[in-house]
C-alpha positions in Angstrom: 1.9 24.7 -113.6 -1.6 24.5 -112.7 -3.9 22.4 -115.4 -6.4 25.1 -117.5 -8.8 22.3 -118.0 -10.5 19.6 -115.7 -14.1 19.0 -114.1 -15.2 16.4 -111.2 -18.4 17.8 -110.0 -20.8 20.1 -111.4 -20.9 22.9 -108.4 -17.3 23.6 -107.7 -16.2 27.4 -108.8 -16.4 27.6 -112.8 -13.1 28.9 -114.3 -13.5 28.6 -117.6 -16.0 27.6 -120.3 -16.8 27.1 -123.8 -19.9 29.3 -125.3 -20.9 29.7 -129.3 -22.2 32.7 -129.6 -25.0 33.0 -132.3 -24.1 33.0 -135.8 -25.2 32.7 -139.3 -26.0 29.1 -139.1 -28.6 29.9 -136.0 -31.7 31.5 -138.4 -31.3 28.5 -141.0 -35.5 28.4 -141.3 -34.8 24.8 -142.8 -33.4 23.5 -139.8 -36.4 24.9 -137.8 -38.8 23.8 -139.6 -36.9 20.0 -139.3 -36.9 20.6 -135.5 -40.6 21.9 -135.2 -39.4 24.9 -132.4 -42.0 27.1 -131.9 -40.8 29.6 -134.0 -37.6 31.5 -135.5 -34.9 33.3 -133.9 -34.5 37.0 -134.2 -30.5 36.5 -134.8 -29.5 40.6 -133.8 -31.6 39.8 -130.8 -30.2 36.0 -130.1 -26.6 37.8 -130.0 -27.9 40.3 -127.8 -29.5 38.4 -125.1 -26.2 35.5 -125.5 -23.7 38.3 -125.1 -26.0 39.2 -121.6 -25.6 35.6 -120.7 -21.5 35.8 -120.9 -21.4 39.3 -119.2 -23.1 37.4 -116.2 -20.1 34.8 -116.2 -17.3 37.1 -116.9 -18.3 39.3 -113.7 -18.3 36.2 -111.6 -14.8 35.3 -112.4 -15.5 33.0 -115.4 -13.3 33.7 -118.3 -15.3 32.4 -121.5 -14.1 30.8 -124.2 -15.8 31.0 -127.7 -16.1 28.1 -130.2 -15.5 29.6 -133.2 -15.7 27.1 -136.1 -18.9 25.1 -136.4 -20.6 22.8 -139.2 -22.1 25.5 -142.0 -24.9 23.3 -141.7 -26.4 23.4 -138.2 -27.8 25.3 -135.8 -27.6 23.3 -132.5 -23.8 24.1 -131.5 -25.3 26.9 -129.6 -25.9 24.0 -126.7 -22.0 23.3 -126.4 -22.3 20.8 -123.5 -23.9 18.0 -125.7 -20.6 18.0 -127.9 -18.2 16.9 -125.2 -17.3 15.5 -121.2 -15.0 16.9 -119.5 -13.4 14.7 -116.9 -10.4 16.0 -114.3 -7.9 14.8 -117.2 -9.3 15.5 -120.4 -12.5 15.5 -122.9 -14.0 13.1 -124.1 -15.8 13.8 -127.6 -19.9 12.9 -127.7 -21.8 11.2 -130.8 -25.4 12.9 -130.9 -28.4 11.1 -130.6 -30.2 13.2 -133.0 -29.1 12.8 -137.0 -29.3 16.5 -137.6 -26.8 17.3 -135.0 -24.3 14.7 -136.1 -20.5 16.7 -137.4 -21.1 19.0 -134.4 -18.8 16.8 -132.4 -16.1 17.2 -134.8 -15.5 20.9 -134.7 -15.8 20.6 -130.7 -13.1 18.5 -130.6 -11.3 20.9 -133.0 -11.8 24.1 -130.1 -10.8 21.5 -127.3 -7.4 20.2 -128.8 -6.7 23.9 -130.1 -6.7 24.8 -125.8 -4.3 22.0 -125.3 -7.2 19.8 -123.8 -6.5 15.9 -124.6 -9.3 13.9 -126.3 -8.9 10.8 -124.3 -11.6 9.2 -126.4 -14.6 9.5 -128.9 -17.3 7.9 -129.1 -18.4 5.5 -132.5 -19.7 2.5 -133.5 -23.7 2.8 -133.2 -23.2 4.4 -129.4 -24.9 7.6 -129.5 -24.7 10.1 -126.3 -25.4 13.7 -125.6 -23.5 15.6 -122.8 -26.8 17.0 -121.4 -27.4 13.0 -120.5 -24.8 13.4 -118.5 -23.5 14.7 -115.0 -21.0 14.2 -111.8 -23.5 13.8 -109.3 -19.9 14.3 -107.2 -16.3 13.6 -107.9 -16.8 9.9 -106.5 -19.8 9.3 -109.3 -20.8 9.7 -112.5 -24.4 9.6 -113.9 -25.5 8.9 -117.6 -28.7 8.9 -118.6 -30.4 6.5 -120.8 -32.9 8.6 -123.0 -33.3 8.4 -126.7 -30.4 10.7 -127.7 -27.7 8.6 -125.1 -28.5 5.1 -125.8 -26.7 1.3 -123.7 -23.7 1.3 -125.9 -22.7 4.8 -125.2 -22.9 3.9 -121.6 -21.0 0.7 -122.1 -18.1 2.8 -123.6 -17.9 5.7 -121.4 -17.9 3.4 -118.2 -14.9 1.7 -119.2 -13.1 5.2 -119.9 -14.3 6.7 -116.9 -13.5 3.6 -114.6 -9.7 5.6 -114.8 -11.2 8.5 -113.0 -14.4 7.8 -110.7 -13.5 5.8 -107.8 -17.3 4.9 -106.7 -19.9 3.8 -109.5 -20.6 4.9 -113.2 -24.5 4.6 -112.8 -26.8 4.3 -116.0 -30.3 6.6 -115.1 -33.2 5.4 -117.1 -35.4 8.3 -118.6 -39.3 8.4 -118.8 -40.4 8.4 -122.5 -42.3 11.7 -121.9 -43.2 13.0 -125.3 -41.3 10.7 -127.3 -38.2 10.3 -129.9 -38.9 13.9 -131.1 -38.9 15.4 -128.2 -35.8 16.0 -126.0 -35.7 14.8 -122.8 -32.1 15.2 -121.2 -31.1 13.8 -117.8 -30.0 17.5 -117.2 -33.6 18.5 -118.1 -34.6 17.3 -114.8 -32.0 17.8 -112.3 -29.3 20.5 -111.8 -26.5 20.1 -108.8 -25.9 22.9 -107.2 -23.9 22.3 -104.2 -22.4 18.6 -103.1 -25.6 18.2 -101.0 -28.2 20.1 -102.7 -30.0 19.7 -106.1 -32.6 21.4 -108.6 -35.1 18.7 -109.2 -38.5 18.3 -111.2 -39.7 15.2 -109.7 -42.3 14.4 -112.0 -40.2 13.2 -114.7 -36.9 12.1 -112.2 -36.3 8.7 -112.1 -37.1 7.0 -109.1 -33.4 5.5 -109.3 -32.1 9.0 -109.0 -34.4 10.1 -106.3 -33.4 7.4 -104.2 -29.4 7.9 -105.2 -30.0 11.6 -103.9 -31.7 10.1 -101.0 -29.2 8.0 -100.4 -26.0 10.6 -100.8 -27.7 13.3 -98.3 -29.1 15.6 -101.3 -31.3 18.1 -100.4 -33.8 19.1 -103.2 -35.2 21.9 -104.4 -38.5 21.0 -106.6 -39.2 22.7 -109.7 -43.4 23.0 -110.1 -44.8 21.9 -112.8 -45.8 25.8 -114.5 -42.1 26.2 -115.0 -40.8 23.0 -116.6 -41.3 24.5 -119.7 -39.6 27.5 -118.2 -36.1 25.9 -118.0 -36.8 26.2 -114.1 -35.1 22.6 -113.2 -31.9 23.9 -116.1 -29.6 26.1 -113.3 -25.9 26.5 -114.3 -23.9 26.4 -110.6 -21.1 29.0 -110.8 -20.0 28.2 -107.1 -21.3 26.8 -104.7 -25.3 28.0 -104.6 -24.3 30.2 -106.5 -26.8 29.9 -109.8 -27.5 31.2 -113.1 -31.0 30.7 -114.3 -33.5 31.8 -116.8 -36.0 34.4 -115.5 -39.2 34.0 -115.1 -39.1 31.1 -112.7 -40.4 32.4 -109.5 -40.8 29.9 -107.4 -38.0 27.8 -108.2 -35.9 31.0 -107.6 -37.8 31.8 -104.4 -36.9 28.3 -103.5 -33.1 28.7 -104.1 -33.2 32.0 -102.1 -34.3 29.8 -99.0 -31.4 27.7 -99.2 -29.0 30.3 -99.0 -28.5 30.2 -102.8 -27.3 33.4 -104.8 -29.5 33.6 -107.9 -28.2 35.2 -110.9 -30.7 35.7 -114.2 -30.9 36.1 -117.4 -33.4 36.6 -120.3 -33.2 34.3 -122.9 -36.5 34.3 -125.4 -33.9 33.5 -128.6 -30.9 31.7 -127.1 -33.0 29.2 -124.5 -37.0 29.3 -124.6 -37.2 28.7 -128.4 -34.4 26.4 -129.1 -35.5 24.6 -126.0 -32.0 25.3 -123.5 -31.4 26.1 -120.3 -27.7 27.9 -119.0 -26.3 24.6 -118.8 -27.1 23.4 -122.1 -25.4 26.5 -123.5 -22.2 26.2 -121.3 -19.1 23.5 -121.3 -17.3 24.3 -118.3 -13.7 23.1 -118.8 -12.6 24.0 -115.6 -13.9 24.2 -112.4 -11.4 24.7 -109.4 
């Protein structure tokens, strides 16, 4: 019987993932304030625009998954990916960097076991990682940033798991300090993979180590300007190969994706991405890809 879980690469057709759609939790004005966002979800309208979102996947094939149970407390479960990694034989369950997002892990892991998906290992101690610092560049390596959410012990213990599953190099990517501690700065926040030789890039805050690994591999990029950083413009959710989901309003970067033969798919997302700060991939965990 074929496995209904596993993930090596980040492009390779997207079977089935794990949303949360909006709930009470996602207005708390407390936690806002704590975060400093730029204002408050509409929550009827945060619904609205995630239920768009997930009509977008289920007409490509996707069959979505919803995390159901979260911590009463926070608001941030709306960005599954940072909970979890999912590797071709299993999840592997995320600390978060950030105190206020700490106990979302827990009720991730929860949804995951519930599908039948082994936890193969959970992160503790003072290691601290965020699945947006974290991607398969391809099925032969994995890349983890080093940002102040995912910090050298993380890396330490994830390398050692994942030495059972990549056969070329776990590579540690060091990120820029860009606004600081209280800003969020994910290694997915600057690139997106989007077929096994082409990539969404904003190369004024990539690493030069990652530039030249993408040199190195053969990756064509596509470069985000800098007008639509902010934008999500370098935060595009592969589907397929080039094929894309991204937030609209990102001309150029889509313009861009057009000349490389991409298929772009969009979605408004004012609640669900632009003030909460999260692009399609931050609100997605694929758990299988074929």
């Amino acid at each position: 019987m074929a496995l209904s879980y596993g993930v090596s690469d980040e492009y390779s057709p997207l079977k089935r993932v794990l949303v949360r759609r909006p709930g009470p939790e996602f207005q708390d004005m407390d936690e806002y304030r704590k975060w400093g966002y730029p204002g408050i979800p509409d929550l009827a309208l945060a619904q609205r625009e995630h239920d768009q979102f997930t009509d977008i996947l289920r007409a490509e094939g996707v069959e979505v998954i919803y995390q159901e149970q979260v911590h009463p407390k926070k608001r941030e479960p709306l960005f599954t990916r940072d909970a979890s990694i999912m590797t071709p034989k299993g999840a592997i369950i995320c600390r978060p960097g950030h105190p206020l997002r700490r106990g979302e892990e827990e009720y991730a892991a929860r949804t995951l076991a519930s599908l039948g998906i082994p936890i193969l290992y959970t992160v503790h101690g003072e290691a601290t990682i965020d699945g947006g610092d974290t991607l398969w560049l391809d099925p032969d390596t994995f890349l983890i940033g080093h940002s102040y959410r995912t910090n050298h012990a993380a890396f330490r213990q994830i390398k050692t798991v994942m030495e059972g599953f990549v056969t070329e190099r776990v590579i540690q990517i060091p990120l820029p300090h860009y606004e600081g501690r209280d800003h969020v700065l994910h290694l997915m926040s600057v690139i997106s993979p989007v077929d096994r030789d082409l990539a969404v890039v904003y190369p004024k805050l990539a690493p030069i180590i990652l530039l030249e690994l993408l040199e190195e591999r053969g990756i064509k990029t596509i470069a985000v300007p800098d007008e639509e950083f902010d934008t999500l413009g370098p935060n595009v959710l592969a589907i397929a190969p080039r094929v894309v989901v991204m937030h609209s309003g990102n001309p150029v970067t889509k313009q861009r994706l057009l000349e490389h033969g991409c298929r772009v798919l969009e979605y408004r997302g004012q609640q669900i991405s632009l003030i909460p700060m999260g692009g399609p991939t931050c609100l997605t965990r694929p758990i299988l890809r074929e």
